[in-house]
N, C-alpha and C positions, 0 to 999 in steps of 0.2 A: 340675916341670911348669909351669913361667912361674906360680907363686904359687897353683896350681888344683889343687887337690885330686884325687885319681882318683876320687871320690865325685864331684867337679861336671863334670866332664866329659865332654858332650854330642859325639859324633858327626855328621855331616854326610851327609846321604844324597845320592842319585846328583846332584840337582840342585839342589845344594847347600840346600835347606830343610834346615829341622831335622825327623827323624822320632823317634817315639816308642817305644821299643820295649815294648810289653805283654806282659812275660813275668813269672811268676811273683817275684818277688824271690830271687835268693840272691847269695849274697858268692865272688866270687873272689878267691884270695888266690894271690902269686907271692911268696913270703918275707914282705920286712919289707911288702911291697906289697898291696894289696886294692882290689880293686874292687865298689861298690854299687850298683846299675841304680836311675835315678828310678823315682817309685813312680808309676801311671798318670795322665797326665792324663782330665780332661773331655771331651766332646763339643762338636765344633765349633758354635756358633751355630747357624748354617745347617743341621745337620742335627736339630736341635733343631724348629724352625719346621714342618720337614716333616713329621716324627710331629703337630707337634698338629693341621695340615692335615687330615689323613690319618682322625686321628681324630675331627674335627667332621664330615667328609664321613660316618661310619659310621652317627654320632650323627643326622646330616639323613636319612637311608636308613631309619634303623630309627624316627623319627617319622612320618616321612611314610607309612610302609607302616601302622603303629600308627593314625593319620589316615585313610587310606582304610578300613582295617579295620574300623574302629568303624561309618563313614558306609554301607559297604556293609550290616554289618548294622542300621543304623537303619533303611535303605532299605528292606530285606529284614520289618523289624519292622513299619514301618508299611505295605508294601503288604499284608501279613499282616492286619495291624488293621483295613486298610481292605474286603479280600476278608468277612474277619468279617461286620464292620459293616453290606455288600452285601449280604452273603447273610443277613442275621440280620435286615435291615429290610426287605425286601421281600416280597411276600406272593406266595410261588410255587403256583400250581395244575398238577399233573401228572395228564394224564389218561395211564391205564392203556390196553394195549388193549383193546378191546372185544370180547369174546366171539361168535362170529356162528356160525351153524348151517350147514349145507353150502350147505343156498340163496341165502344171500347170495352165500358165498363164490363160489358159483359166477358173480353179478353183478361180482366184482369187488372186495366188501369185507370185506377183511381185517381182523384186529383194529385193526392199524396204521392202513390206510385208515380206517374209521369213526373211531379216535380224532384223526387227523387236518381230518377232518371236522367234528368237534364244536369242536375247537379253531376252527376257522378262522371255526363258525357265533358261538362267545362274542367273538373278536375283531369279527366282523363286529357286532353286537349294542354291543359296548363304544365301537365308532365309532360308530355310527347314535346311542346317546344322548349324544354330545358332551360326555362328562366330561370335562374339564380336567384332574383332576389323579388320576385312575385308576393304580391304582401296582399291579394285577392281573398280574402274570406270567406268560399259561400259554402248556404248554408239553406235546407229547404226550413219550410216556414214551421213546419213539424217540429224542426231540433231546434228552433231559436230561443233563447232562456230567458224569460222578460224578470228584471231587478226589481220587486217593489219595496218601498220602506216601511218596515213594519208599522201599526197604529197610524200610519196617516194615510197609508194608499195612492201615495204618488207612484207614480213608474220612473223609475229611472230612465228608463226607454225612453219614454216621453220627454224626459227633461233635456235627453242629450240629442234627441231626435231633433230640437229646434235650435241647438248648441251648436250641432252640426250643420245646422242650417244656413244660418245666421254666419258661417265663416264659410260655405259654400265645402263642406265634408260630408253632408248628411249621404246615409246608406241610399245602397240603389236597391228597389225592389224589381223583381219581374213576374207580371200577372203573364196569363194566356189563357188561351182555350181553342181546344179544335171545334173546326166550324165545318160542315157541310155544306159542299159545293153544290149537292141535287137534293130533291125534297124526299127522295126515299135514305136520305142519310147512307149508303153503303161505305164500306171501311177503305174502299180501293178509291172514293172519292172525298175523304174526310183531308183537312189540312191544317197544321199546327198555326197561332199567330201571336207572337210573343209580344208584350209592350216594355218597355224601357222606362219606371219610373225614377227621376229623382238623380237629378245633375244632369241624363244624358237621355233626356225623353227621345226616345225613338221605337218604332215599331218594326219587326221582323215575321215576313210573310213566308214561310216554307211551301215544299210542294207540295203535290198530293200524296199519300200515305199509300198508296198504289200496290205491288203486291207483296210489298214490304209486312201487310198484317194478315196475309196467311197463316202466316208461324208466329204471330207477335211484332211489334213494329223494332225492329232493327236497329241496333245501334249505331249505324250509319247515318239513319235518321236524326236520331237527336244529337250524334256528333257537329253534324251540318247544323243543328242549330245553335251547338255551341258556341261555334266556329262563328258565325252569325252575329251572335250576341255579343260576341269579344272583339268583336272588329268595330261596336259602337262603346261597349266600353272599355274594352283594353285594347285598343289596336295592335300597342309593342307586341303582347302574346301572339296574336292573329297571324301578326307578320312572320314571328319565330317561327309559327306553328308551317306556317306556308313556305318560311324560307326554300329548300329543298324538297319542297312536295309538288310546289308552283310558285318559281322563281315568280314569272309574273305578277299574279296576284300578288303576292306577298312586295313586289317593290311596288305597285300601286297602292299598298295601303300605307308601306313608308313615305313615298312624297305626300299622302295626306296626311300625315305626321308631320312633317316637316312644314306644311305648310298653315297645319293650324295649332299648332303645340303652342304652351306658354309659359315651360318650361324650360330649361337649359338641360336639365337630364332627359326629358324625351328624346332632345335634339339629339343629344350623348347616343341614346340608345339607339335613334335610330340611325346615324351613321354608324355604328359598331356592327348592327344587324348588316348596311350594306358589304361592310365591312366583310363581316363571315360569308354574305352568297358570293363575293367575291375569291373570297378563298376558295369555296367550297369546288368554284368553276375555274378554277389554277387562273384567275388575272389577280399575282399576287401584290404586283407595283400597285393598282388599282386599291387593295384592300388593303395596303399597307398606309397610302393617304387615308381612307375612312378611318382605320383605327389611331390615327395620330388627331385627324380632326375631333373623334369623340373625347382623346385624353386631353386635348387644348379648352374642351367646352366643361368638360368634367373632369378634373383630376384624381379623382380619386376614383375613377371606373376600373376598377381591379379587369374585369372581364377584357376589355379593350386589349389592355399589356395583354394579358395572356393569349388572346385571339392575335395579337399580333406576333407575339412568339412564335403561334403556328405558322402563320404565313413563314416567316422566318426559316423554321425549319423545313418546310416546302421546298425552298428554293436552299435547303441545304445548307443552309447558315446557321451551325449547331450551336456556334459557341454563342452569337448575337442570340439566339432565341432563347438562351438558359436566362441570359442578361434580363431580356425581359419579364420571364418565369418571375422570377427572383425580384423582380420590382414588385411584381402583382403581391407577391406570397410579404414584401414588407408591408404592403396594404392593409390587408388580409393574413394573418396567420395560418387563420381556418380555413384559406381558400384550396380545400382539395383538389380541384382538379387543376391548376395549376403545379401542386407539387407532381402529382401525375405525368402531364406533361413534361416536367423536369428527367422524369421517370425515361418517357420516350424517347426526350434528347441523346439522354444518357444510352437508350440503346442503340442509337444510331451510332452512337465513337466504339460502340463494343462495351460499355462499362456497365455487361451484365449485373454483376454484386451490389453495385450501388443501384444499380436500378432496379432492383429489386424491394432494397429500403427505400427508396422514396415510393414506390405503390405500396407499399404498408403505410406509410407516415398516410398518405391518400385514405387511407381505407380505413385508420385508426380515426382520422377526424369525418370521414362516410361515410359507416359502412355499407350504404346501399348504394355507392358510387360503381355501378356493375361493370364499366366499360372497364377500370383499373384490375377488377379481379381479372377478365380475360385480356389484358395485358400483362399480368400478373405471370397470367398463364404460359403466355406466347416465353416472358423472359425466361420460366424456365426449363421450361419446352426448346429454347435456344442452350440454354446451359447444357442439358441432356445430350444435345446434337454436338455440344463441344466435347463432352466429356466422350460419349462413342471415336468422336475424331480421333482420341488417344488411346483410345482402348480399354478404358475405364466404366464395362458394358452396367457394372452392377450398380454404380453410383446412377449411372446414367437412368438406368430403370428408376431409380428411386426418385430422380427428377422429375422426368415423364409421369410419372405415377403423381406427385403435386402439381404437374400444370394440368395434371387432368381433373383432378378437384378443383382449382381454382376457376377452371374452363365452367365446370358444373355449377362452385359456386355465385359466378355470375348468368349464368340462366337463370335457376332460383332465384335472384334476383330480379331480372329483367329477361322473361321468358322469349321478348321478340328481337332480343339482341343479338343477332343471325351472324358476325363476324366471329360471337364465341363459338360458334357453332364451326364454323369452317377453320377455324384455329386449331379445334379438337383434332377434327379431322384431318388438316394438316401435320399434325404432330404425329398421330395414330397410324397415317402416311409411311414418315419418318423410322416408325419402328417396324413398317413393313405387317401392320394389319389394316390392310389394304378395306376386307367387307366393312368393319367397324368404323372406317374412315369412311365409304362409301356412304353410311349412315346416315353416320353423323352431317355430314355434309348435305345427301338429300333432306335432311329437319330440316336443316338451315333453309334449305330452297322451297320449304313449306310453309314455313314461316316466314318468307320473304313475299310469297303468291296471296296470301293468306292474311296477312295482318298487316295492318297501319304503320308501316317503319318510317325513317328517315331516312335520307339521301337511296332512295331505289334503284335508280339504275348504277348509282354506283356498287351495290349491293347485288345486285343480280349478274354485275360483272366478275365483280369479285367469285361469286358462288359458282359460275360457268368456267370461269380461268379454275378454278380448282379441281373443277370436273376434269376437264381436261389431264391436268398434270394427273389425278387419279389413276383415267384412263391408261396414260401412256405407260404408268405402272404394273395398273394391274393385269394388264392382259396383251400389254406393248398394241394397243390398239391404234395406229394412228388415223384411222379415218375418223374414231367416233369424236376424240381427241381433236380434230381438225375443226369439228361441228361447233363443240361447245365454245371452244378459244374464240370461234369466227360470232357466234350468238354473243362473247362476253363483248366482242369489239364493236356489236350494233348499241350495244348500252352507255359504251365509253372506251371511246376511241384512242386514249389514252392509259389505257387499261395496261399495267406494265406485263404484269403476269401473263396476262392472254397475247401482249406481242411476242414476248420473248416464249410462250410456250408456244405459239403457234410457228417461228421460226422453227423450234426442236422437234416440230412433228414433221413440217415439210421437208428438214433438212435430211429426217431418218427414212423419206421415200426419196430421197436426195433428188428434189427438188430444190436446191441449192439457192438460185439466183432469187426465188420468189422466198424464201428464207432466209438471206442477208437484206431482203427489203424490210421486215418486218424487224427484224436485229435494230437495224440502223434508227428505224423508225420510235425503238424502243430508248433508245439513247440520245435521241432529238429530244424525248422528254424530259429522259434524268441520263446525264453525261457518265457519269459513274455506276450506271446501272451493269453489277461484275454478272449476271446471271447473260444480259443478251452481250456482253462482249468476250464473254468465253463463247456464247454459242455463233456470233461471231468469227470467231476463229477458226472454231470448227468446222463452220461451212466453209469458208475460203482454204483452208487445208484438205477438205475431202474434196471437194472441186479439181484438185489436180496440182502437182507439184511447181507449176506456172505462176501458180496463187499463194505459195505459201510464203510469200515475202507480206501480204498483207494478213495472213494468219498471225504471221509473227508479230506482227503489230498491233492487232487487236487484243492478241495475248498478253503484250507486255504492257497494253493501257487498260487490262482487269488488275494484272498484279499491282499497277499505279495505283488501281481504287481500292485496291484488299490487294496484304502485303499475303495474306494467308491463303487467299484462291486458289488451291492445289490443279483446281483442272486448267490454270490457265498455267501453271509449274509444268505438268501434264502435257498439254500442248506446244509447249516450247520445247521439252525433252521431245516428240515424236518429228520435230520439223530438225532437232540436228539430228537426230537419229537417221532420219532418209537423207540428211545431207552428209554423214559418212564421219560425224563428229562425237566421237562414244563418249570420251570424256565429258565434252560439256551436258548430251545427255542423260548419261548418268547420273552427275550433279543434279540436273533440274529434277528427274523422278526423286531422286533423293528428296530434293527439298519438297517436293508435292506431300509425300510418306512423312515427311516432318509435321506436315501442315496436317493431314488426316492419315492415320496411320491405315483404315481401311480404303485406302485410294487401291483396289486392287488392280486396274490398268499401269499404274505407277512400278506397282512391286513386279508385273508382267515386262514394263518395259525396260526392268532392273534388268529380268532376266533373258531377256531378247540382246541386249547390251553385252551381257557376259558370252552369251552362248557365240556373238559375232566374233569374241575377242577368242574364244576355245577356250575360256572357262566355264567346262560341261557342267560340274561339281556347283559351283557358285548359282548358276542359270537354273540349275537343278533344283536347290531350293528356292528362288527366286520365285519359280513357279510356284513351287507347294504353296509357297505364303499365301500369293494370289488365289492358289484355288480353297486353300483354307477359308479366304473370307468369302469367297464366291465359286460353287465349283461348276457350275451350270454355264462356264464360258465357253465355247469350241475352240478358238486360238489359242487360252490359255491352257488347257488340254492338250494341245497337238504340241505348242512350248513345250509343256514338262514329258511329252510322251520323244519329241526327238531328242531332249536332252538327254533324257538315259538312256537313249537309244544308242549315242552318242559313247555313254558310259559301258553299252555292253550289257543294258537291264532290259532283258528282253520280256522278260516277265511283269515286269513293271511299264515300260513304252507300250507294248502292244494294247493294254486293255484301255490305257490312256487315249489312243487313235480310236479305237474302239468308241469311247463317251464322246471323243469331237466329230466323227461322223453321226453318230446322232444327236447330236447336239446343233449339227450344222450339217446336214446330210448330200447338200447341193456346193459346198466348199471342195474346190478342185483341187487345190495346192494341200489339201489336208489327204486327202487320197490317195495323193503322191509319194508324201511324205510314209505314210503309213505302207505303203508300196514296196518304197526301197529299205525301210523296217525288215518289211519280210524279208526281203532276201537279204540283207543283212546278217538275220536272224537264221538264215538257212528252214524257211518257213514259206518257201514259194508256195506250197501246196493250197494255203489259207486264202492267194493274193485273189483268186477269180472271186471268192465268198463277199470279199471286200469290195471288189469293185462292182457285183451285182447291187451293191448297195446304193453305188451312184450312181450305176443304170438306171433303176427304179425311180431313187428317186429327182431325176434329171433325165427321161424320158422322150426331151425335145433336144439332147446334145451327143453328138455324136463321139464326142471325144472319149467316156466311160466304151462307151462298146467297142472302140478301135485298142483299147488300152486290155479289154478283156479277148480281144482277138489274138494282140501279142502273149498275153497271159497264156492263155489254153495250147499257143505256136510253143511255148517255152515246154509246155507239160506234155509235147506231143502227143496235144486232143487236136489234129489238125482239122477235124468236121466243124466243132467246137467254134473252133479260130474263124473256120471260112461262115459261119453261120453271123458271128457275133460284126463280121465286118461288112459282109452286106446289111447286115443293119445299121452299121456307121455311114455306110455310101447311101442307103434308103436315106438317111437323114439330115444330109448333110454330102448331095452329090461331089460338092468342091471341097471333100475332105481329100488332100491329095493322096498324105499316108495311107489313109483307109482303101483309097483307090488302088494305089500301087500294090498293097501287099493283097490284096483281093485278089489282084490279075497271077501275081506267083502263086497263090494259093491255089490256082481255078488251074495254072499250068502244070504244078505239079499234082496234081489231081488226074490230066488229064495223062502227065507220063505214067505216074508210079500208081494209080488209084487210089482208093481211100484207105484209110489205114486203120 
């Protein structure tokens, strides 16, 4: 076989490769001949590569499933931990239904409804006292969600229910049922009786349901029993809730706080609470130890800082109360109503624009923080008032027009929040729509009468002081004006607004002396208060020029508190004015007109200044200005009507006299004036028409008829003359003039007859 053995020789398959044959080994043998099949080879490379492929792809499959596997159940572990954790920290109250007698039933309330009812009077009750950080859960027995585990039928409930127990957190439930006081059950004798199960077992016995279920039983009713219920298990709220509604109560249930708490945050809380009634009643040294005592016991009582900031600012300590802000707000990021307060600080220095953004930072992290929206409002309600200051009427609209949505959207908000109500109307004031202000301010005092607020009589002060200022506006009423201020002062005798308004009413019947009482009294509260020491001034200045050394005084200690006080600018120019000092006050109107450019008294006493000095021209327009912003003045009228009279404008002066006698019909020195007009004017003929004017209306003075006697002696109406002066001597025997030229009249009467 060419040198090859029948052992090595390999066969050729179809295409000519070599193939292998895989058969078992044996030997063929033809005689001396035999054949031995190789024995098998290996596996090709290539198919080699693809089993281990094959097998790391199985290997990635079965990790990755082993991967999700575990992550699903961590997932599974920890939302389990965290449901726990929910349900194991939070303090759930379920009210049960409430048992009711057929009477009720037949009103309407079912167990269901009444316990719904209660629930919704403890939420109402939990918002009205402004806890922050209330972690109370209730919930009537209807909405509670019981957890069961699928295929085995445990409750969860059940498991956490003695979980809770067992560490003394188990929920509280509340059974009840009204009971009948007499055996014919009537509804006017029916009484609610709630029981306390679970940590805080106690029973609460209400009154009788009495004629409360006429109309349905009252929400009063089961507020009372909220109230009730919260005073066994949540006192802190009870307290909050009473702070300002009934001081009393509300500090009888903090010392039993204090005396049975077993917390260090009770303790916190509940000095912080005396804390705020302390404020609330200006003893702010007082409240300034409770809130350092709860930050000593608690350090981390955000509310504390911030309630002590207030005090702060109370007492006027702008920059110290930012200080504290600003700790709270490191506390607390979130804490809105602190950046808010930063808000108010801020408007206390003037730093409307910033104060501004800090009530949005407020309202971006609350937006149902209502109190910030109508402060929101008041700041720019203030901007507006700035911007009029300058004469910048149409920005200013545009401001007014957003404090008045902000005003809005804190009602929607919080419907019984009665301060935004009197802000509106404040502002609405401001622009001189006086009804709309009147309004708005009567809601406020309906809402005040009306519904469950906070701090009351300081609220119904505020609403009466604002009446008033209305009043004195809109109808220059000062009697009624006198009422309200004097009603704001039986609610709170500290009431700024109602002293210092009730000064500006007594001092405009110049009632002067009982008018600097109430001034003073106003600045015994708040030293810097520029409203009662301009009006201050004012009454010491219209008092008599005796007094205007303490006018002056009073004026230059508003301008100390507000560099900008124009009326106190105002007041200084009229005291050198009558002391013969035109210079200095010119400067001071000046600077008033600086400070508000609609000061139109300012821009009058510009021209009162020029006209002394004989500049006609200057005094001339001086007036116009003023009557520009206001033309309904009489003085400023008869001003611009001598100035050109002055000028030679006879055309122009005359009609001017003309609107100051009606405008001021009983002002003597304006009739005067317009008197020697005429004859100036070479217009005697006119002068008797004019002074019938002050005849009439000054009917009890004798002076208009002695003055229209010489009048008609000038025009030789000598009947005229003697008629108009016995009527000066009828009224006024010891008018000497009148007397004397009577007797010539009656003489030459008697020589020459009548004529």
């Amino acid at each position: 076989m060419s040198g090859m053995s029948e052992g090595d020789r390999e066969d050729k398959g179809p295409s000519g490769n070599y193939s292998v044959y895989s058969i078992a080994p044996v030997t063929v043998q033809y005689g001396p001949v035999s054949y031995v099949p190789a024995p098998p080879e290996k596996p090709p490379a290539k198919r080699a590569r693809t089993d281990r492929l094959k097998s790391l792809v199985e290997g990635v499959g079965r990790f990755r499933s082993l991967f999700f596997d575990i992550l699903f159940i961590l997932l599974v572990a920890f939302l389990a931990f965290l449901a726990v954790y929910l349900a194991f920290s939070e303090r759930k109250l379920i009210v049960e239904p409430i048992k009711a007698p057929a009477m009720l039933t037949q009103l309407g309330y079912s167990g269901d409804v009444a316990a719904d009812r209660l629930v919704d009077a403890i939420n109402d009750v939990e918002q009205a006292a402004k806890v922050r950080r209330n972690n109370l859960d209730v919930i009537p027995r209807s909405r509670n969600v019981e957890i069961t585990v699928p295929e085995v039928g445990t409750l969860f409930d059940t498991s956490l229910y003695y979980v809770k127990k067992l560490f003394s957190r188990q929920d509280i439930q509340i059974a009840g049922e009204f009971i009948c006081s007499t055996r014919e059950c009537e509804t006017e004798g029916i009484y609610l009786r709630l029981r306390v199960l679970g940590g805080a077992d106690a029973t609460v016995n209400m009154e009788m349901i009495g004629d409360s279920s006429k109309t349905g039983l009252e929400d009063d009713y089961f507020r009372s029993a909220a109230i009730d219920l919260l005073e066994k298990i949540d006192p802190y709220v009870a307290a909050a809730y009473y702070y300002d509604r009934k001081p009393d109560r509300a500090t009888t249930i903090i010392r039993r706080i204090l005396r049975g708490s077993q917390t260090s945050e009770d303790i916190a809380l509940a000095n912080n609470l005396l804390g705020v009634m302390d404020l609330h009643a200006g003893r702010y040294t007082s409240a300034i130890g409770y809130f350092s005592n709860a930050i000593d016991i608690d350090p981390g009582l955000t509310e504390a800082y911030s309630n002590w900031g207030n005090a702060l600012l109370s007492q006027h300590r702008t920059d110290e109360a930012i200080v504290k802000y600003e700790m709270a707000i490191r506390l607390d990021p979130e804490f809105a109503s602190a950046h808010a307060n930063i808000a108010d600080a801020l408007m206390r220095q003037g730093d409307v624009d910033e104060a501004i953004e800090k009530y949005r930072t407020a309202i971006d992290i609350d937006p149902d923080i209502a109190y910030a929206y109508a402060n929101l409002g008041d700041a720019f309600a203030r901007k507006g008032d700035a911007l009029t200051a300058v004469g910048d009427t149409q920005n200013a609209e545009v401001a007014y027009a957003e404090a008045f949505d902000y005003f809005r959207d804190a009602i929607d908000i919080e419907p019984a929040l009665v301060f935004a109500y009197v802000s509106w109307g404040n502002a609405m004031m401001k622009q001189g729509a006086y009804d709309g202000a009147l309004k708005k301010i009567e809601e406020g005092l309906d809402t005040a009468t009306t519904r469950d607020i906070p701090n009351r009589s300081g609220t119904l002060a505020y609403l009466n002081a604002s009446l008033g200022d209305l009043h004195i506006r809109i109808d220059d009423d000062p009697k009624t004006a006198i009422r309200h201020y004097r009603e704001a002062l039986k609610f709170r005798q500290d009431n700024l607004q109602a002293l210092a308004g009730l000064g500006d009413a007594l001092s405009s019947r110049r009632r002067y002396d009982e008018a600097i009482k109430h001034y003073q009294k106003a600045l015994e509260v708040k030293k810097d208060y520029v409203r009662a020491a301009v009006g201050l001034g004012d009454a010491w200045y219209h008092k008599g020029k005796s007094f205007h050394e303490q006018a002056e005084i009073a004026y230059l200690q508003a301008v100390e508190y507000q560099e900008g006080a124009f009326r106190a600018h105002e007041g200084l120019g009229n005291i050198a004015f009558s002391r013969g000092n035109d210079i200095e006050a010119e400067a001071r109107f000046a600077e008033a007109v600086r400070h508000n450019v609609n000061a139109v008294h300012s821009h009058a006493g510009i021209g009162n200044v020029k006209f002394r000095l004989g500049y006609y021209e200057d005094a001339s327009d001086a007036f116009a200005k003023a009557l520009e912003i206001n033309p309904d003045v009489a003085y400023i009228q008869a001003g611009y009507a001598s100035a050109n009279a002055q000028l030679g404008a006879c055309d122009t002066s005359i009609p001017s006299f003309d609107k100051a006698t009606l405008l001021s019909p009983r002002s003597a020195y304006i009739y005067r004036d317009w008197q020697a007009t005429l004859r100036k004017c070479g217009r005697e003929v006119e002068i008797p028409a004019a002074l019938r004017r002050w005849a009439e209306a000054s009917p009890d003075s004798a002076e208009p008829q002695f003055l229209l006697a010489q009048a008609y002696l000038e025009l030789g109406v000598t009947h005229a003359a003697a008629q108009h002066c016995r009527l000066a001597v009828r009224i006024n025997p010891e008018h000497t003039d009148a007397t004397m030229l009577l007797a010539e009249l009656d003489e030459s009467y008697r020589q020459s007859g009548p004529r």
